[in-house]
C-alpha positions in Angstrom: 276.7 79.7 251.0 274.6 82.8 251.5 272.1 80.4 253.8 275.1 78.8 256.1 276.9 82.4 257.0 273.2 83.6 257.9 272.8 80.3 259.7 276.1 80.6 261.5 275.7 84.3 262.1 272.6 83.3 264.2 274.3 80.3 266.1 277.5 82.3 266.8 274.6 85.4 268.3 273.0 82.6 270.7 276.3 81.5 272.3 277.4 85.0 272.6 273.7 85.4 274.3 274.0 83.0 276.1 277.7 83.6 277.4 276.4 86.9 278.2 273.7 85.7 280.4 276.4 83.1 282.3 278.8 86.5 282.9 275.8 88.1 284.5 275.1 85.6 286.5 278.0 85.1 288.0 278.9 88.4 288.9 275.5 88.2 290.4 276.5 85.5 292.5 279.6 87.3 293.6 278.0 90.2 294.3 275.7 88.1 296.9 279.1 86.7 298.2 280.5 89.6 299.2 277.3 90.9 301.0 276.9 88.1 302.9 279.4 88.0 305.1 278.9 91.7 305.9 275.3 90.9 307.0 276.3 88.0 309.1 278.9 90.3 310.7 275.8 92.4 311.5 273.9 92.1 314.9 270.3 89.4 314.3 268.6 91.9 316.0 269.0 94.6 313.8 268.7 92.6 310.9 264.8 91.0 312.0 264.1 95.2 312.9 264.6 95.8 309.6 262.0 93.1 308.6 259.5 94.1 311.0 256.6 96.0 310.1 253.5 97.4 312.4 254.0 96.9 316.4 256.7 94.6 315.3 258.7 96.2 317.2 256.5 96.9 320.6 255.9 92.8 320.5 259.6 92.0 320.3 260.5 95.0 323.1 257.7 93.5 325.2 258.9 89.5 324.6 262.7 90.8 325.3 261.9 92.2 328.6 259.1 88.9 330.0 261.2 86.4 328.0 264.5 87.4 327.3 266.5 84.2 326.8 264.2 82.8 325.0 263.5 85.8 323.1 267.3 86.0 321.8 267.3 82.2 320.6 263.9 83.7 318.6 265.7 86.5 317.3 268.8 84.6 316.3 266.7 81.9 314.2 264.5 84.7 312.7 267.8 87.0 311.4 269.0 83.3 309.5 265.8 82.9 308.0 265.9 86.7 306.5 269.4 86.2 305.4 268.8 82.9 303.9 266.0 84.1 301.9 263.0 81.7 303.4 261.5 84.7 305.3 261.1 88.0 302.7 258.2 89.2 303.6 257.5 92.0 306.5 256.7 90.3 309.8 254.2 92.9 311.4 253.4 92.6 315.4 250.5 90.3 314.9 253.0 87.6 313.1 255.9 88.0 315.3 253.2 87.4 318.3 251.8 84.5 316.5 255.5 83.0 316.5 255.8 83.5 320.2 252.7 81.7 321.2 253.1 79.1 318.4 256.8 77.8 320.2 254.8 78.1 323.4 256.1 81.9 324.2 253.2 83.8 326.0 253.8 86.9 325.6 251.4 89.1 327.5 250.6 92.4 325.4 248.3 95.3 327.0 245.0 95.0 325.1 242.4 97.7 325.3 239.2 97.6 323.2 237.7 101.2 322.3 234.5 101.6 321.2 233.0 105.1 319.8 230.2 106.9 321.9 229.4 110.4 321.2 232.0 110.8 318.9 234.6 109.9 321.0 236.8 106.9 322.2 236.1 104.9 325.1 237.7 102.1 326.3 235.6 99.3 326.7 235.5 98.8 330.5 234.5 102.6 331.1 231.6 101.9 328.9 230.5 98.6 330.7 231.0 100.6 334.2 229.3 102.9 333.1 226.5 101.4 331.8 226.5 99.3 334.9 225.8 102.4 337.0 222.7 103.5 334.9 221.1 100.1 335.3 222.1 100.4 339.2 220.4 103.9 339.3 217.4 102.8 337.4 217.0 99.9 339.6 217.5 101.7 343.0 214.9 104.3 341.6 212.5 101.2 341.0 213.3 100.2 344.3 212.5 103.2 346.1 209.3 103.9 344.3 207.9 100.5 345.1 209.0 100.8 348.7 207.4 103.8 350.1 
């Protein structure tokens, strides 16, 4: 009798276990019920800004104001993803730009390329026109010599 109490003792622990684990859940579930609706009263632009990580937010400033229909339609699709749960992860500038050109958006971002010369840094054209002007000098000195 001794091995049937212990073996009921154990069954009646699992279902209480397990009932447990079905009350968590679904107070879970209401939980995300309730904040639902409060997100979706909130605007799809704030919710994606929250998802955006580095220059997310220059890339979308700069699409609003060169594509801003388009940009909005973007936006709107991008906040349902987030609150549906497909997109969790933090969509930086280079994403968000890689979006854009992927649905045939061109979004035109200033690009400058520095490169380091004594310890500063130079922008990439200065150097070139810079460099340019050397060879110029070097070749008008040429020049000159050979022509006296």
């Amino acid at each position: 009798m001794s091995e049937e109490d212990k073996e009921l003792d154990l069954l009646k622990a699992k279902r209480l276990l397990e009932m447990q684990k079905n009350i968590s859940l679904q107070q879970k579930q209401e939980e995300l019920k309730t904040t639902k609706p409060d997100q979706k009263t909130s605007n799809p632009r704030e919710i994606l800004i929250k998802q955006l990580g580095y220059r997310g937010l220059e890339v979308l400033q700069i699409a609003e104001s060169q594509f801003p229909e388009e940009t909005k339609l973007v936006v709107d699709k991008l906040a349902d993803l987030i609150q549906s749960g497909e997109v969790t992860e933090i969509i930086d500038g280079g994403k968000l730009l890689t979006v854009f050109r992927s649905i045939g958006i061109r979004v035109r971002v200033a690009t400058t390329i520095n490169v380091e010369q004594d310890g500063k840094l130079v922008s990439w054209s200065d150097k070139l026109k810079e460099s340019s002007k050397i060879t110029q000098d070097t070749e008008d000195k040429s020049i000159s010599q050979n022509n006296p």
